[in-house]
C-alpha positions in Angstrom: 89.8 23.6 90.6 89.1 27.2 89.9 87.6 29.1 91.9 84.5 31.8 90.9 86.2 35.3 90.0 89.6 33.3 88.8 91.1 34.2 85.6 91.2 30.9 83.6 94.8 29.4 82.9 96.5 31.8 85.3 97.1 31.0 88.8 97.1 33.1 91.5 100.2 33.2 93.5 101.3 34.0 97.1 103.4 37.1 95.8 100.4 38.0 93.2 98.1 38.0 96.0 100.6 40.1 98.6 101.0 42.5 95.4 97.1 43.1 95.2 97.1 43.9 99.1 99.4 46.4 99.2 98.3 48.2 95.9 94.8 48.3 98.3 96.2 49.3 101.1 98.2 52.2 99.1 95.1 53.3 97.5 93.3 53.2 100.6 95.6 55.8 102.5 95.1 58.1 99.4 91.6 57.9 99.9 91.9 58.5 103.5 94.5 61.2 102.6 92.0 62.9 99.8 89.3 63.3 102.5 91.3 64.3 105.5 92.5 66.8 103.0 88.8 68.1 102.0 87.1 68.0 105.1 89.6 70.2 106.7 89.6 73.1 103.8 86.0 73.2 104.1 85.1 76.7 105.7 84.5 76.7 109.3 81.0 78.4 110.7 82.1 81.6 112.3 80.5 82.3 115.9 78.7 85.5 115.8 79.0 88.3 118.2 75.8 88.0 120.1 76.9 84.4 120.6 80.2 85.3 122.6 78.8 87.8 124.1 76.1 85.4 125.7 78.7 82.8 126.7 81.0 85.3 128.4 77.5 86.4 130.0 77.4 83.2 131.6 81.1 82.7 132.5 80.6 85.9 134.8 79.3 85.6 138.0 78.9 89.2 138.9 77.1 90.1 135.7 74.1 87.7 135.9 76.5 84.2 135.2 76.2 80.6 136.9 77.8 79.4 139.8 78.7 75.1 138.9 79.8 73.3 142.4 81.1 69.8 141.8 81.7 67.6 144.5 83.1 63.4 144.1 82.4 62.5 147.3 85.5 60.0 146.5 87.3 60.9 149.8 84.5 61.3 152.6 81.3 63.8 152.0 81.2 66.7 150.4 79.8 70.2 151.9 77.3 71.9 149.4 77.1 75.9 149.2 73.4 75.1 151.1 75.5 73.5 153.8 74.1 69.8 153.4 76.5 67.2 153.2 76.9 64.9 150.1 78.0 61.2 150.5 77.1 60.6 146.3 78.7 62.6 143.4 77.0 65.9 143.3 76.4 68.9 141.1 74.7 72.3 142.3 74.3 74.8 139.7 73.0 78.4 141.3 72.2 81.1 138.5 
C-alpha cells in the first residue's frame, strides 16, 4: 500500500531514505553556517563616550561610585558594613 506523498511505482528504500537524511542534515549545517556567518559581520553598536565615562563613574568609589557587599551566609553569619549580622544571603549596596 502506498502511502500519501509516495511516488507511484517506486519504492522507497532503507538506503534512499538514509540518503535523503543526510542531504538534510548537510543542508542544515549550511544554513546554520550561512547565519552564523551573517549575524557576526553585522556591525556592532559602538558605546559612546559619555557612556564609559558613566560606568567608570560608578566603578570608583572615591569619585561618587557604589560600594556592593555580598555576603552567602553558607559558612556561619555574615557581618554587614552596618555591623548587623546576616544568617540569609545578603546584598548591601551603599552609594
Amino acid at each position: 500500500m502506498e502511502q500519501e506523498g509516495d511516488v507511484p511505482g517506486v519504492r522507497s528504500t532503507p538506503g534512499a531514505r538514509k540518503s535523503k537524511m543526510l542531504i538534510a542534515g548537510g543542508a542544515l549545517v549550511i544554513g546554520s553556517a550561512a547565519a552564523f556567518n551573517f549575524l557576526m559581520a553585522q556591525p556592532k553598536e559602538q558605546i559612546s563616550d559619555l557612556t564609559l565615562a558613566n560606568i567608570e563613574a560608578m566603578a570608583v568609589p572615591d569619585e561618587g561610585g557604589m560600594t556592593i557587599t555580598t555576603c552567602l551566609g553558607l559558612w556561619g553569619p555574615c557581618t554587614l558594613p552596618d555591623g548587623t549580622e546576616s544568617k540569609a544571603p545578603a546584598v548591601t549596596i551603599q552609594p
